[in-house]
VOGU-3710 file (C-alpha; in Angstrom, 3 decimals, decimal comma):
1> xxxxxxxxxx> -21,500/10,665/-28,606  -17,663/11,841/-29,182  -18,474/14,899/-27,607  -20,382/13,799/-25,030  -17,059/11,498/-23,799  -15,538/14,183/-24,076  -17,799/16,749/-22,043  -17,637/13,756/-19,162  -13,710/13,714/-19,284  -13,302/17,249/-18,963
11> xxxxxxxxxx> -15,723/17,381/-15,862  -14,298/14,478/-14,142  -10,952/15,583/-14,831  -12,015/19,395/-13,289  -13,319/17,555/-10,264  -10,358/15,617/-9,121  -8,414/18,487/-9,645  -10,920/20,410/-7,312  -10,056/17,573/-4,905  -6,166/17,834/-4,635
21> xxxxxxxxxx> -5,927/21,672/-4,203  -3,594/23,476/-2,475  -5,084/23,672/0,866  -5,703/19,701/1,002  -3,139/17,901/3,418  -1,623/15,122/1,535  0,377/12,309/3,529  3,432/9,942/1,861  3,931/6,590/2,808  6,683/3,884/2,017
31> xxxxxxxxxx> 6,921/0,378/3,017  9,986/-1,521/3,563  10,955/-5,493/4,265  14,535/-6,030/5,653  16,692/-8,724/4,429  16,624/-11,456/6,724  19,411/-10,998/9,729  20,153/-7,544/9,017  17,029/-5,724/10,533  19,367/-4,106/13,248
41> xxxxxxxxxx> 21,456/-2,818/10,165  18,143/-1,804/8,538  17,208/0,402/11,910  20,527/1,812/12,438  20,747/2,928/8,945  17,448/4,837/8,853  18,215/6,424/12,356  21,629/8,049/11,063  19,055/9,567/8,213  16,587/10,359/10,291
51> xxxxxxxxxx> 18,864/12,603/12,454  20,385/13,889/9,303  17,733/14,676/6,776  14,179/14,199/8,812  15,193/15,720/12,413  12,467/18,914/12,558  8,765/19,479/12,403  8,424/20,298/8,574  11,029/17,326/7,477  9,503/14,795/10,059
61> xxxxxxxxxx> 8,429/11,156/9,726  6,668/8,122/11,810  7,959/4,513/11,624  5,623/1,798/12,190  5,972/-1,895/12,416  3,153/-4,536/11,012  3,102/-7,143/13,514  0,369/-9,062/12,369  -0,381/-10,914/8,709  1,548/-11,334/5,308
71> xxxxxxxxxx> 3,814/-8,465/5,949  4,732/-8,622/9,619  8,594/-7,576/9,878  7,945/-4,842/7,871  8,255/-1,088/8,270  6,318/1,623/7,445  7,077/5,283/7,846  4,919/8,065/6,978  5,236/12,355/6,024  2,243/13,480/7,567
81> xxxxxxxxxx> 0,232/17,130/6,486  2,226/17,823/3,279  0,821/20,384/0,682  0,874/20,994/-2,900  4,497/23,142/-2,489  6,221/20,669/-0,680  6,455/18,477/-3,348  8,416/21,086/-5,108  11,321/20,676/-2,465  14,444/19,454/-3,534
91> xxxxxxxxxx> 14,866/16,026/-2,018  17,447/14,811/-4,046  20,678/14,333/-0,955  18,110/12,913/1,186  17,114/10,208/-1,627  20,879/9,833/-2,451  21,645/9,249/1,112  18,740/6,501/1,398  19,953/4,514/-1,779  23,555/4,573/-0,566
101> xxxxxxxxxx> 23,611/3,751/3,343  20,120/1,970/3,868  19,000/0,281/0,730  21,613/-2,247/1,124  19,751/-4,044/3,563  16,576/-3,741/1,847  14,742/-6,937/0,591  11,391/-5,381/-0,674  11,026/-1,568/-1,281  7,109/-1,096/-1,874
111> xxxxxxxxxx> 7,303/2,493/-3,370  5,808/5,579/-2,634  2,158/6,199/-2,351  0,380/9,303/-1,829  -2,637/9,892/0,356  -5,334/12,683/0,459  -6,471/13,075/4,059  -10,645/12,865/4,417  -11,969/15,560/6,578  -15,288/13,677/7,617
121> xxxxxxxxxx> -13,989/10,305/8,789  -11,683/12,241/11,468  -12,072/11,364/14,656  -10,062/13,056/17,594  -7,107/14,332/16,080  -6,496/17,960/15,224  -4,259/19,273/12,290  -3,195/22,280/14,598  -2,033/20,114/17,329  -1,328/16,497/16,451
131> xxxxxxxxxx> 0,240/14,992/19,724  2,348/12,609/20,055  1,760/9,527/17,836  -0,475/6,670/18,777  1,604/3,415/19,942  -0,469/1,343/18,718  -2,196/1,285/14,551  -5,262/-0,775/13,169  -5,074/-0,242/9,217  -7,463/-1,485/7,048
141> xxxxxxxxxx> -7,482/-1,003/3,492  -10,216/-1,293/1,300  -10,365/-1,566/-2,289  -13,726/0,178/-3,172  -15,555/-0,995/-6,324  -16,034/2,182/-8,693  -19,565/2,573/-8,149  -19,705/2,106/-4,601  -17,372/4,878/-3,600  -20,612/6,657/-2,479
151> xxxxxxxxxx> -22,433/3,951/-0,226  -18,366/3,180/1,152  -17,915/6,731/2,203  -21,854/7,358/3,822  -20,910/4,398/5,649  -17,796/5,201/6,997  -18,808/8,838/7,639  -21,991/8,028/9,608  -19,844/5,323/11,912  -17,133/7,991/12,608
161> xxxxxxxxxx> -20,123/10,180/13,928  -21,385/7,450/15,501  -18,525/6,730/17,675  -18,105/10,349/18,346  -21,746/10,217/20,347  -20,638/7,866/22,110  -17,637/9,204/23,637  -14,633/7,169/21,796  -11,546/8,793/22,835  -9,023/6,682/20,261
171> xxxxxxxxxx> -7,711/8,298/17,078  -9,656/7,544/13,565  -8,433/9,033/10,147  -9,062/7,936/6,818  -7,097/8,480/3,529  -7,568/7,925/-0,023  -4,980/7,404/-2,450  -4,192/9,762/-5,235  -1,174/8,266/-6,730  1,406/5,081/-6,034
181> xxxxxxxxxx> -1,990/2,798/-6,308  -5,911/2,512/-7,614  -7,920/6,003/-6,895  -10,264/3,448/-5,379  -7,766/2,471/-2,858  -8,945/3,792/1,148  -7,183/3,347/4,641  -8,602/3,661/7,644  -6,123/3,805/10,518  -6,933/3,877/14,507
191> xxxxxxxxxx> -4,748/4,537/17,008  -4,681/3,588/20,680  -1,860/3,234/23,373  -3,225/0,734/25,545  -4,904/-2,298/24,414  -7,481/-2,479/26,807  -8,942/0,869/25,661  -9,521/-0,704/22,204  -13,623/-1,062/21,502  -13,642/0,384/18,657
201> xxxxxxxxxx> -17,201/-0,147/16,540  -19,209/-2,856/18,752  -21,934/-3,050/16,968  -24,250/-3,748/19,963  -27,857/-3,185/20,056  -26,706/0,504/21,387  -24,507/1,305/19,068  -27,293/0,742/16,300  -29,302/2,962/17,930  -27,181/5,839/18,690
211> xxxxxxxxxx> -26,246/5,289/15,066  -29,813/5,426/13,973  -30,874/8,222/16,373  -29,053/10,209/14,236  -29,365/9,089/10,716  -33,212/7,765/11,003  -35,182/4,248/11,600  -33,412/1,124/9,466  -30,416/2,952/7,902  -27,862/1,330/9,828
221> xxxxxxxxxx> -28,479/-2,361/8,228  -29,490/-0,603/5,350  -26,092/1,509/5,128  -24,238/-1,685/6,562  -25,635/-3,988/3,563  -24,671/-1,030/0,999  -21,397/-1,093/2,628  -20,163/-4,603/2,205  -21,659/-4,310/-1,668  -19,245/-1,723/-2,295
231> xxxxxxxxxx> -16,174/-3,243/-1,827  -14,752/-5,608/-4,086  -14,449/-9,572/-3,366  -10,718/-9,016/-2,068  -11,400/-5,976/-0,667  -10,508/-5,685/3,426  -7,641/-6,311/4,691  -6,688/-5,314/8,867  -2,801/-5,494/9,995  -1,778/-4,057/13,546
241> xxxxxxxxxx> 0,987/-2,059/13,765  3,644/-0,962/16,540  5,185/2,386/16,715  8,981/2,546/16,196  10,030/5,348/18,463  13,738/5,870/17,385  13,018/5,771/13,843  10,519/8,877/15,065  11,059/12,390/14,426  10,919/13,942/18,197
251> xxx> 11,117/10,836/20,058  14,135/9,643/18,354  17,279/9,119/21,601
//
């Protein structure tokens, strides 16, 4: 039996390797609250970095505002398509710079988490060309019960395709987290710029069957009850989000 635990270590272990390789894009994301009365200080802090330390393509980042739930007021900016050797970069006068001008007016730093981007629940973005950023977010995170990862991600996957058939022209990625949080940790963020453009996933009569056109007779509620079984009691939670342009690498003023 002791080599048999031992057999399944090494094979899981070789397989989440496999999964954060080199040629994966990996995304970094931080969360901040200001103190209360000083968000102006908060904003003008992070733009004087910004234009210092995060003012080209490679060094870029996105700020975002929740403006919905528990943690409306707060920010969070993002390091999009980063790869294995960029976290061998020497960071150091950037972090200095942070924890001496702008974490003064900090009430709640959330830490760093790190995010492995899923190829299959993509949806009208391209890694070669990645536009400008969406104005608006919807980001749902789901906390995925270990042995539903597999019903989660069929779900998600066949939705995305879903919505491609039927012509939605909004942004869709999904992410999984690798490290800062639980391995069974997923987001799913959409993107839109105008809120009347928003149906997302109406789950009308013809959505069902464009969904099961594709994937066969009685798999949507099938799929849909597999779905909800996955996650765990807590396990959805939707905030909106507003783009912060001047705490944005290329739209900064």
């Amino acid at each position: 039996m002791k080599n048999l635990l031992i057999v399944l270590a090494l094979i899981f272990s070789a397989s989440l390797n496999a999964q954060r390789s080199a040629e994966n894009d990996y995304w970094n994301s931080w969360r901040y609250t200001p103190k209360q009365g000083q968000t102006a200080e908060f904003e003008a802090a992070v733009a004087k970095k910004m234009k210092m330390f995060n003012n080209t393509a490679k060094t870029g980042m996105v700020t975002y505002k929740v403006v919905t739930g528990r943690n409306s007021g707060t920010y969070e900016r993002v390091e999009a398509m980063k790869y294995a050797k960029d976290y061998d970069m020497d960071r150091s006068a950037e972090g200095k710079y942070w924890q001496d001008n702008v974490s003064k007016f900090v009430e709640r730093d959330y830490g760093q988490i790190r995010w492995d981007r899923i190829n299959n629940a993509t949806l009208n973005w391209d890694p070669e060309n990645p536009g400008t950023p969406s104005k608006y977010l919807e980001r749902t995170t789901f906390d995925v019960k270990p042995d539903g990862i597999m019903h989660f991600r069929r779900y998600i996957y066949r939705v995305t395709k879903t919505m491609e058939k039927r012509g939605n022209k909004n942004t869709q990625l999904m992410f999984r987290c690798i490290s800062g949080g639980s391995d069974n940790m997923f987001i799913v963020v959409r993107g839109w710029d105008k809120y009347q453009d928003v149906p997302w996933t109406e789950q009308d009569n013809t959505f069902i069957e464009d969904y099961e056109e594709q994937f066969g007779w009685g798999t949507f509620r099938e799929d849909q009850k597999n779905f909800d079984s996955s996650l765990e009691s807590w396990g959805e939670m939707t905030e909106t989000m507003e783009l912060v342009p001047s705490l944005t690498t290329a739209m900064m003023k």
